[in-house]
RODO-2510 file (C-alpha; in nm, 4 decimals, decimal comma):
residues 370
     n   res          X          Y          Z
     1     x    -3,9551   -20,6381    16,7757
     2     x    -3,9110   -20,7663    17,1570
     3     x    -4,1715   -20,8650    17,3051
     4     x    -4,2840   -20,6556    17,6122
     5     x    -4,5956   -20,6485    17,6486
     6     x    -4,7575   -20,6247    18,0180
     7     x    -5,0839   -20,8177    18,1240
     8     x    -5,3058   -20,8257    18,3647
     9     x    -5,1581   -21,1924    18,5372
    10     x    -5,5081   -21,2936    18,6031
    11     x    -5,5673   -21,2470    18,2171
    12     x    -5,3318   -21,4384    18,1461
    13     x    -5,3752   -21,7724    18,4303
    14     x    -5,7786   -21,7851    18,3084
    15     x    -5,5990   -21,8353    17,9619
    16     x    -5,3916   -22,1374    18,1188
    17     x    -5,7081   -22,2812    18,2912
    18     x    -5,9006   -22,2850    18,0270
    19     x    -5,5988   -22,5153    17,9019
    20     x    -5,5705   -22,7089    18,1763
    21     x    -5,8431   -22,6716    18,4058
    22     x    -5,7449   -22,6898    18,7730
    23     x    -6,0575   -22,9498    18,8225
    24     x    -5,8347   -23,1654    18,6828
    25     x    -5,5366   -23,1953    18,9591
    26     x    -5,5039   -23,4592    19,1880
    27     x    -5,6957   -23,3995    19,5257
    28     x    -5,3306   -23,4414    19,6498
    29     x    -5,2085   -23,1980    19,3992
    30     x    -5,0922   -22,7979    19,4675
    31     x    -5,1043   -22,6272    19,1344
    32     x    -5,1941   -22,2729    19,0523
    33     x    -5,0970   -21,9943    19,2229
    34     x    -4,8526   -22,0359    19,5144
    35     x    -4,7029   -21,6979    19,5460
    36     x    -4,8464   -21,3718    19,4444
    37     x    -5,1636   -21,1671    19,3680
    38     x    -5,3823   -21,2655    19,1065
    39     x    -5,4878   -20,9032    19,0613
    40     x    -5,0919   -20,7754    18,9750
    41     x    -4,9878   -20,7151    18,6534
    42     x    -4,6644   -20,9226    18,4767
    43     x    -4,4205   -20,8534    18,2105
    44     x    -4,2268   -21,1286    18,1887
    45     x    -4,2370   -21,4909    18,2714
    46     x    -3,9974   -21,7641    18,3198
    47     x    -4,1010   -22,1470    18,2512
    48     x    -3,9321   -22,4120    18,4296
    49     x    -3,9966   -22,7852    18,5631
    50     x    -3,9056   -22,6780    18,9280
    51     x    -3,8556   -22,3933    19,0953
    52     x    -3,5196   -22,3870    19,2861
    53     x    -3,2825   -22,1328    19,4562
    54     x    -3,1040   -22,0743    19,0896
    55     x    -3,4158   -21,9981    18,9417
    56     x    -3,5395   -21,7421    19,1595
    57     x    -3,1856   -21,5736    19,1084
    58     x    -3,2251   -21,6164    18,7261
    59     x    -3,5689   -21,4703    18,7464
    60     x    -3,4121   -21,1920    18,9420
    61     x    -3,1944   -21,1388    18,6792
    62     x    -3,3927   -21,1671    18,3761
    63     x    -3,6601   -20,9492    18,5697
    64     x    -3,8871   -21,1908    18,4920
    65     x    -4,2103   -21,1071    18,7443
    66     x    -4,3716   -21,4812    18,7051
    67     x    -4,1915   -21,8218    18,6805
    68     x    -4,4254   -22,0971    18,5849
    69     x    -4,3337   -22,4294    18,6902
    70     x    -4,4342   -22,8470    18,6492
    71     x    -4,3824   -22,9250    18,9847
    72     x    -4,5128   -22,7302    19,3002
    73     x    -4,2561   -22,5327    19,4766
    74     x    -4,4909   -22,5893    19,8111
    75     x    -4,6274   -22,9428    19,8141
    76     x    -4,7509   -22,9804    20,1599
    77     x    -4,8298   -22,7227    20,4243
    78     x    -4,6023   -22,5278    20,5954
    79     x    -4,5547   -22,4105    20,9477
    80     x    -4,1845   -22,2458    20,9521
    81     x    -3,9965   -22,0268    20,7223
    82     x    -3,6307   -21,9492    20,7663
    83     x    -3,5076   -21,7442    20,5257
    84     x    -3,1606   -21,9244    20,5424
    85     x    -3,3449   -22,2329    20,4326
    86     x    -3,3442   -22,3300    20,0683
    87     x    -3,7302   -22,2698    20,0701
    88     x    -3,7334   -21,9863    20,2708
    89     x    -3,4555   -21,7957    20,0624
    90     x    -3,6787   -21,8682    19,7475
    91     x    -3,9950   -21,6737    19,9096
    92     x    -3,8144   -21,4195    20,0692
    93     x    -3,6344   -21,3445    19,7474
    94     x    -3,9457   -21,4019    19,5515
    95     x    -4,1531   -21,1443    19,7273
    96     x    -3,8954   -20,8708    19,7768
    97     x    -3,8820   -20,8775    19,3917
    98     x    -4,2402   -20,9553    19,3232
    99     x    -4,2280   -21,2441    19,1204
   100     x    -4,5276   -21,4804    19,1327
   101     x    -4,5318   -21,8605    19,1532
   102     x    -4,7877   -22,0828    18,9472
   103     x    -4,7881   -22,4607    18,8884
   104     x    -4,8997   -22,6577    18,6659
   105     x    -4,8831   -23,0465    18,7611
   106     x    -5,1740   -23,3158    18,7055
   107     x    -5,3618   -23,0536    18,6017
   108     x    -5,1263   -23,0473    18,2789
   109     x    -5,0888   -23,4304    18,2623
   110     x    -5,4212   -23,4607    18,3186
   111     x    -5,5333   -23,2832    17,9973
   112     x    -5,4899   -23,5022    17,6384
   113     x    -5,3060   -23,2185    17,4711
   114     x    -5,0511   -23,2054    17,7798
   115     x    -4,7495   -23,3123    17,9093
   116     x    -4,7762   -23,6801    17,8700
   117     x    -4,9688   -23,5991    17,5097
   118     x    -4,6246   -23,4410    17,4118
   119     x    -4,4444   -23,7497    17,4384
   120     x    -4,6902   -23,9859    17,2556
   121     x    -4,6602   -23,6988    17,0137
   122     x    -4,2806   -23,7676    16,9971
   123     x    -4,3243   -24,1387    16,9848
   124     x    -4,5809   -24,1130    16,7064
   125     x    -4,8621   -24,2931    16,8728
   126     x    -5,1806   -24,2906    16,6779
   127     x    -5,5436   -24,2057    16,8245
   128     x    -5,3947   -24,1742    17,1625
   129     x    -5,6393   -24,2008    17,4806
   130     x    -5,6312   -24,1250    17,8440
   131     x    -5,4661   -24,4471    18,0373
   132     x    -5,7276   -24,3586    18,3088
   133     x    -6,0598   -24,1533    18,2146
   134     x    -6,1380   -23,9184    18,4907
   135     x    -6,4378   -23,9465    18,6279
   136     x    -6,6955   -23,6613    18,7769
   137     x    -6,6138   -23,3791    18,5435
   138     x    -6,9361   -23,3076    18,4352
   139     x    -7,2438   -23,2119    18,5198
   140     x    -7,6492   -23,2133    18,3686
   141     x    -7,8358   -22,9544    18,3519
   142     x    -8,2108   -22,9394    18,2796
   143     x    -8,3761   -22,6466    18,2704
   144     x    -8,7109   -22,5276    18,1724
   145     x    -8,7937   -22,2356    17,9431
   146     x    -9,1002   -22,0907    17,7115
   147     x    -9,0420   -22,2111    17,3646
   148     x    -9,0430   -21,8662    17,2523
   149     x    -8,6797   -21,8447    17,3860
   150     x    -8,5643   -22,1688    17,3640
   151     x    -8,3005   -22,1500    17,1261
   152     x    -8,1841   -21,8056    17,2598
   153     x    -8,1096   -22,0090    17,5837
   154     x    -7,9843   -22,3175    17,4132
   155     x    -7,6865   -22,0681    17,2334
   156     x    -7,5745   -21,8510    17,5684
   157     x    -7,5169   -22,2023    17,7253
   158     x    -7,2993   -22,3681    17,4446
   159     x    -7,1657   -22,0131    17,4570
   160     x    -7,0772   -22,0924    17,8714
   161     x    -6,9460   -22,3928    17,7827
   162     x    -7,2157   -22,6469    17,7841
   163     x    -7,2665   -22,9698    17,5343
   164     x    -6,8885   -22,9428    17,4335
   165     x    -6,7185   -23,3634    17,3839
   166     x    -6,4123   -23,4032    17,1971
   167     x    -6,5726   -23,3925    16,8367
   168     x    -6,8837   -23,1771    16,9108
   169     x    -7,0251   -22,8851    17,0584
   170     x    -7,3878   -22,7194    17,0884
   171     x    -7,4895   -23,0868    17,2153
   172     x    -7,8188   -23,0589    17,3851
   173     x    -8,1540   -23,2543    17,4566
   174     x    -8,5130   -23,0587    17,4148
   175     x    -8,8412   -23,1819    17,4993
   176     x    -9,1993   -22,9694    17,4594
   177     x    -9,4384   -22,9234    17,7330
   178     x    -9,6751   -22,7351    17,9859
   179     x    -9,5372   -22,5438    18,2658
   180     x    -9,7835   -22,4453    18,5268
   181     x    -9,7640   -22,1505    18,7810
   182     x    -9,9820   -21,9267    18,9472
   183     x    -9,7778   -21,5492    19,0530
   184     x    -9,8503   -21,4385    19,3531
   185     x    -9,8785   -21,0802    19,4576
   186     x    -9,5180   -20,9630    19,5123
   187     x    -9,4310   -21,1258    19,1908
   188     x    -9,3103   -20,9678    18,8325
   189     x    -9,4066   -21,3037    18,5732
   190     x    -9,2624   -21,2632    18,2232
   191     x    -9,6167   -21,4098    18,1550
   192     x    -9,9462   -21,4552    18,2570
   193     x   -10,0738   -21,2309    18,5548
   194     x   -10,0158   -21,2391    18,9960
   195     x   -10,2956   -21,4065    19,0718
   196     x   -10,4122   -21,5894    18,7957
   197     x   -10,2885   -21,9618    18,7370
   198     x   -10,1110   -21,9564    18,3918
   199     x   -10,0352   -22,2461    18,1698
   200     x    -9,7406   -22,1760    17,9456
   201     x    -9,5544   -22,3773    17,6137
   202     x    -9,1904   -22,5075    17,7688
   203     x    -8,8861   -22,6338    17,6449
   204     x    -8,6987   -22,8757    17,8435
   205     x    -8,3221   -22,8383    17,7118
   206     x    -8,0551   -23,0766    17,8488
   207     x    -7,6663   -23,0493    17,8398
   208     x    -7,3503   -23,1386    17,9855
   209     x    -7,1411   -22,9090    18,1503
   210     x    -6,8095   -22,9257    18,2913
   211     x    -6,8517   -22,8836    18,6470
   212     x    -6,5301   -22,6596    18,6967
   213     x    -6,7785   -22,3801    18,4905
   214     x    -7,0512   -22,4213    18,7146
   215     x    -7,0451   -22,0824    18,8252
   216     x    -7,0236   -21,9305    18,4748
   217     x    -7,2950   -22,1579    18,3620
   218     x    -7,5130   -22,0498    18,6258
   219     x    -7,4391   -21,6863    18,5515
   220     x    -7,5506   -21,7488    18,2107
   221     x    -7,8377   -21,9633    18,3100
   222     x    -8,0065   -21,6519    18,5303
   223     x    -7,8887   -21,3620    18,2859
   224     x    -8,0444   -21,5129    17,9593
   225     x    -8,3501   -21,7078    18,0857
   226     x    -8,6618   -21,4732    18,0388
   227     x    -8,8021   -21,6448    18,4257
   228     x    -8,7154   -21,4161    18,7403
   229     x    -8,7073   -21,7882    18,8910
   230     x    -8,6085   -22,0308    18,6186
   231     x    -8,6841   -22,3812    18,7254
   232     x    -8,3559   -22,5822    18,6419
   233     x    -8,1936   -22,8978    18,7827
   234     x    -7,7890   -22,9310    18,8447
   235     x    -7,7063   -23,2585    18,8589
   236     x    -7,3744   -23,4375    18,9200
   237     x    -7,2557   -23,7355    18,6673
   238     x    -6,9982   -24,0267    18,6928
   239     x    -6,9450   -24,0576    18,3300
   240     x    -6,5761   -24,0583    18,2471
   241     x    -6,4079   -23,8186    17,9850
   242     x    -6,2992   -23,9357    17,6619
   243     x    -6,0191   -23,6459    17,6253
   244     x    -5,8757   -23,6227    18,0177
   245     x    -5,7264   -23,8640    18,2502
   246     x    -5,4024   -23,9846    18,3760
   247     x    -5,1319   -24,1345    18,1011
   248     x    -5,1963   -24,1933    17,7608
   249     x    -5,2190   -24,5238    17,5726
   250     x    -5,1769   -24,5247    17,1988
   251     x    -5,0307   -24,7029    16,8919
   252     x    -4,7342   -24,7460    16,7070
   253     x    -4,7619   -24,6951    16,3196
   254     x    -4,5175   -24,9499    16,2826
   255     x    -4,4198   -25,1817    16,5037
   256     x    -4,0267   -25,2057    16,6561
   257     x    -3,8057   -25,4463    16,8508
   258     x    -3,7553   -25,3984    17,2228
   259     x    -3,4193   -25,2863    17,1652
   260     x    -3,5203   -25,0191    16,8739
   261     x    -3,7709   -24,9043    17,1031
   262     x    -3,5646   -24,8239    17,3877
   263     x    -3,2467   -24,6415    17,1264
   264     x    -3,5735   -24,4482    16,9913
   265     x    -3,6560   -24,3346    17,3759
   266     x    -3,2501   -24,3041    17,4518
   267     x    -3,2638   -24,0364    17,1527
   268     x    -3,5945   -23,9060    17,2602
   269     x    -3,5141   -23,8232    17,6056
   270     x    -3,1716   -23,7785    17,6090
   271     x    -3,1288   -24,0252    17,8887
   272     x    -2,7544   -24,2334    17,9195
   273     x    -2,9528   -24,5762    18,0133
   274     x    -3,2619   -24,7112    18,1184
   275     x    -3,4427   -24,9769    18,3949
   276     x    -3,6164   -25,1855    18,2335
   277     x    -3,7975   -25,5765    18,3385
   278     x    -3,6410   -25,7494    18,0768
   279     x    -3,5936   -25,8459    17,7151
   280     x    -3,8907   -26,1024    17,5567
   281     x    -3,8436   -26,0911    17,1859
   282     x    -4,1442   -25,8816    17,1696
   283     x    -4,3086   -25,6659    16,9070
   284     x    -4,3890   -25,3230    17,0426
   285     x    -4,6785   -25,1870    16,8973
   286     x    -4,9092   -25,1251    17,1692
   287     x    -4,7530   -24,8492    17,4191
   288     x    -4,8990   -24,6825    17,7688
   289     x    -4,7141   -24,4082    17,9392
   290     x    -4,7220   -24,1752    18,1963
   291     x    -4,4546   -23,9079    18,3193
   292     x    -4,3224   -23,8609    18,6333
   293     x    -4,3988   -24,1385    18,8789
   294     x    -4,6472   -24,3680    18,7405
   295     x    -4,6330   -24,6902    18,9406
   296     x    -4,9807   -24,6944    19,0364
   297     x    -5,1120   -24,7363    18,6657
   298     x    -4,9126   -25,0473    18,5944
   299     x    -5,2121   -25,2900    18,6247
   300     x    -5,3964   -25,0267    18,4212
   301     x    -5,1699   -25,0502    18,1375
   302     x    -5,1633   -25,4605    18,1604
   303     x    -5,5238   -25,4633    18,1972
   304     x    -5,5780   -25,2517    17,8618
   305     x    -5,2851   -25,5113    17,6420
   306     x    -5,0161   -25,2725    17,6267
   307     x    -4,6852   -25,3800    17,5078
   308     x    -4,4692   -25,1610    17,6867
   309     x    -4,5532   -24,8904    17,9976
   310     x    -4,2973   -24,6152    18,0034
   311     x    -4,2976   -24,4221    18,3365
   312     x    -4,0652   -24,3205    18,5663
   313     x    -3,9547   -24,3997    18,9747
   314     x    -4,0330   -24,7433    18,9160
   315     x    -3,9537   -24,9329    19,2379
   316     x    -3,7737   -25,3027    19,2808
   317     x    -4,0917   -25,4542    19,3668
   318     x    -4,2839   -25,3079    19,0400
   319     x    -4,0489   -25,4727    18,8399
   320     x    -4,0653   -25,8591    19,0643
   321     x    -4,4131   -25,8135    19,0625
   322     x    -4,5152   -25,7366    18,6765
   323     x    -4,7431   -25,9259    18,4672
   324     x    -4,5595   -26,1092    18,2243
   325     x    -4,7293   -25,9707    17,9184
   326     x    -4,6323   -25,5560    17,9699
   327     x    -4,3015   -25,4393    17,9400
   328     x    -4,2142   -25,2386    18,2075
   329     x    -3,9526   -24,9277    18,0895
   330     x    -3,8573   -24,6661    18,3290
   331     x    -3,6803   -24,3436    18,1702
   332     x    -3,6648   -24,1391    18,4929
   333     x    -3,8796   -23,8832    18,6784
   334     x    -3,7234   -23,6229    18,4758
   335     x    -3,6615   -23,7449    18,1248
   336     x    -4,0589   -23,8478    18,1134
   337     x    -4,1544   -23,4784    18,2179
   338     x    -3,8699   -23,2533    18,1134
   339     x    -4,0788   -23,1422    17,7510
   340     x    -4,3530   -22,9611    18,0019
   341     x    -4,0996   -22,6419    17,9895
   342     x    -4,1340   -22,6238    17,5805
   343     x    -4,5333   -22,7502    17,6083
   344     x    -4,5916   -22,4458    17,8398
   345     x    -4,3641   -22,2064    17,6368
   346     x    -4,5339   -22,3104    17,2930
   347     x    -4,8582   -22,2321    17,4937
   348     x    -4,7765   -21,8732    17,6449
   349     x    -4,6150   -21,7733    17,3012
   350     x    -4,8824   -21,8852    17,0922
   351     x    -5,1655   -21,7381    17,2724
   352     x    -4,9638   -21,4218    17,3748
   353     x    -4,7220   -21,3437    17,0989
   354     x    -4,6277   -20,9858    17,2470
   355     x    -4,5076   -21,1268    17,5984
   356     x    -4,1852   -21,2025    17,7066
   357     x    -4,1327   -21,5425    17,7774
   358     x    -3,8339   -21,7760    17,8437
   359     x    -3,7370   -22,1187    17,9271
   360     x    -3,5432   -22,1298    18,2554
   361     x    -3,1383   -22,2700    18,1686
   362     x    -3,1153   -22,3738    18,5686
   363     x    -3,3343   -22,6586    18,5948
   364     x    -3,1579   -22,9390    18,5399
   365     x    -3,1766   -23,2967    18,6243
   366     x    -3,0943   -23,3499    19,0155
   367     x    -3,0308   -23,7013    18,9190
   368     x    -2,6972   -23,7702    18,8003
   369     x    -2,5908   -24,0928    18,6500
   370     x    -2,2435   -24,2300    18,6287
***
């Protein structure tokens, strides 16, 4: 049967973020939606790492009504559109044929089950870990509740998303006390009487929240809690998350020789040859990646005893400058990113087997090598 099923596109982006949260971009970053209305409804969508003027056209053709992309078609801000321009011809072809825009960047490699995830998949690394935890992605909550409805409230939070790590979820804190409160005369108390000061049995319950569902939380918070003015604290953590960050460091079941390492990438990524700082006679075992242009993690993955850091747009001066005890392997911008086009497909078919979805055959590699 083909698959043609319509959805709501807002359906189906809260889907996505609840994949790969836009929390977790870069503050420099631009994903999500770039063109379009969240409130439209799409038929078909077309997944590609970069949106270019051969795209659009294939969308066009395909009448596909959403192309997904890695990178951001619109980066930085922009004052000028000419629709002769290779950016302008995109949104003026885009709109006249109402096809939406949305990006997924460090939002995706951000995530452990994303793009860079893929590839330590595809290398076989084993109990793989964010290079770089991110930091300030959750929040505590403490709120106060009669014990008589304690666990009610404890469930519609896990429910919201709260006390969810890696390995568990339902992860809370309770205390017992008194709270004490006296109604005054405009008020409706779910106990005791306006007027009268009233001692009553409370629960203290404490969780984690991801501060991206703050909102929802709160909604939660006011719509199960018995209190017309629950008491309840919201407060912001540095603790760093054990399943996002930038790259991924992991380890090799069995360890290789430089040179088998660097066929196995060559076969991996399709890519004719690779920069590299030099051969050792090392055993690889320990490896830390990250796609696209990961320069500013070297230290990071010297720091942390890898054996090798595969990246790409490594620069002359990141290779006179390394540490002598990481490896420093560059396989391209592309090559290191080019599997987020089947990691979002496997996604968007998966979770919605009834709509159309394709992988562009127009992005290619704007490097060429010789």
């Amino acid at each position: 049967m083909q698959n043609n099923e319509s959805i709501p596109l807002k359906t189906l982006l809260d889907n996505i973020e609840g994949w790969a949260p836009l929390a977790l971009q870069e503050d420099y970053d631009n994903a999500g939606l770039i063109l379009g209305n969240p409130q439209a409804t799409v038929h078909k969508a077309l997944v590609c790492l970069d949106i270019t003027p051969e795209v659009v056209d294939e969308a066009i053709q395909l009448h596909a009504d959403l192309v997904i992309s890695h990178h951001p078609a619109i980066f930085k801000g922009i004052k000028r559109i000419n629709p002769a321009s290779r950016l302008g011809y995109m949104i003026k072809q885009s709109l006249c044929h109402d096809i939406a825009w949305y990006a997924m960047h460090t939002n995706l490699d951000n995530t452990l089950d994303g793009v860079n995830s893929y590839l330590a998949k595809q290398l076989g690394l084993q109990t793989p870990r964010p290079l770089i935890p991110l930091k300030g992605l959750y929040g505590k909550l403490q709120v106060y509740v009669p014990s008589s409805h304690a666990e009610q409230l404890r469930q519609a939070l896990a429910e919201a998303g709260c006390g969810i790590s890696p390995k568990y979820d339902h992860c809370s804190f309770s205390s017992q006390g008194e709270g004490r409160f006296r109604a005054l005369e405009n008020a409706r108390p779910f106990v005791g009487e306006p007027g009268q000061l009233h001692v009553e049995p409370e629960c203290k319950i404490e969780c984690l929240y991801p501060v991206h569902k703050t909102r929802q939380v709160m909604a939660v918070l006011l719509a199960s809690h018995p209190y017309e003015e629950p008491a309840f604290d919201l407060m912001p953590l540095e603790n760093t998350a054990a399943d996002k960050g930038s790259g991924i460091i992991g380890i090799l079941e069995t360890p290789c020789t430089e040179t088998a390492f660097l066929d196995r990438l060559k076969t991996l990524t399709g890519v004719p040859c690779i920069r590299h700082s030099g051969f050792k006679g090392r055993q690889i075992r320990k490896v830390a990646l990250c796609g696209g242009s990961g320069g500013s993690f070297i230290h990071a993955a010297c720091g942390q005893g890898a054996d090798v850091y595969i990246t790409g747009d490594l620069k002359y001066h990141d290779f006179t400058d390394a540490e002598t005890g990481t490896w420093l392997v560059d396989i391209g911008h592309h090559e290191s990113e080019q599997f987020a086009k089947q990691l979002i497909f496997n996604h968007l078919t998966k979770n919605f087997p009834n709509f159309a979805v394709s992988i562009s055959e127009q992005g290619m590699n704007p490097v060429s090598y010789y």
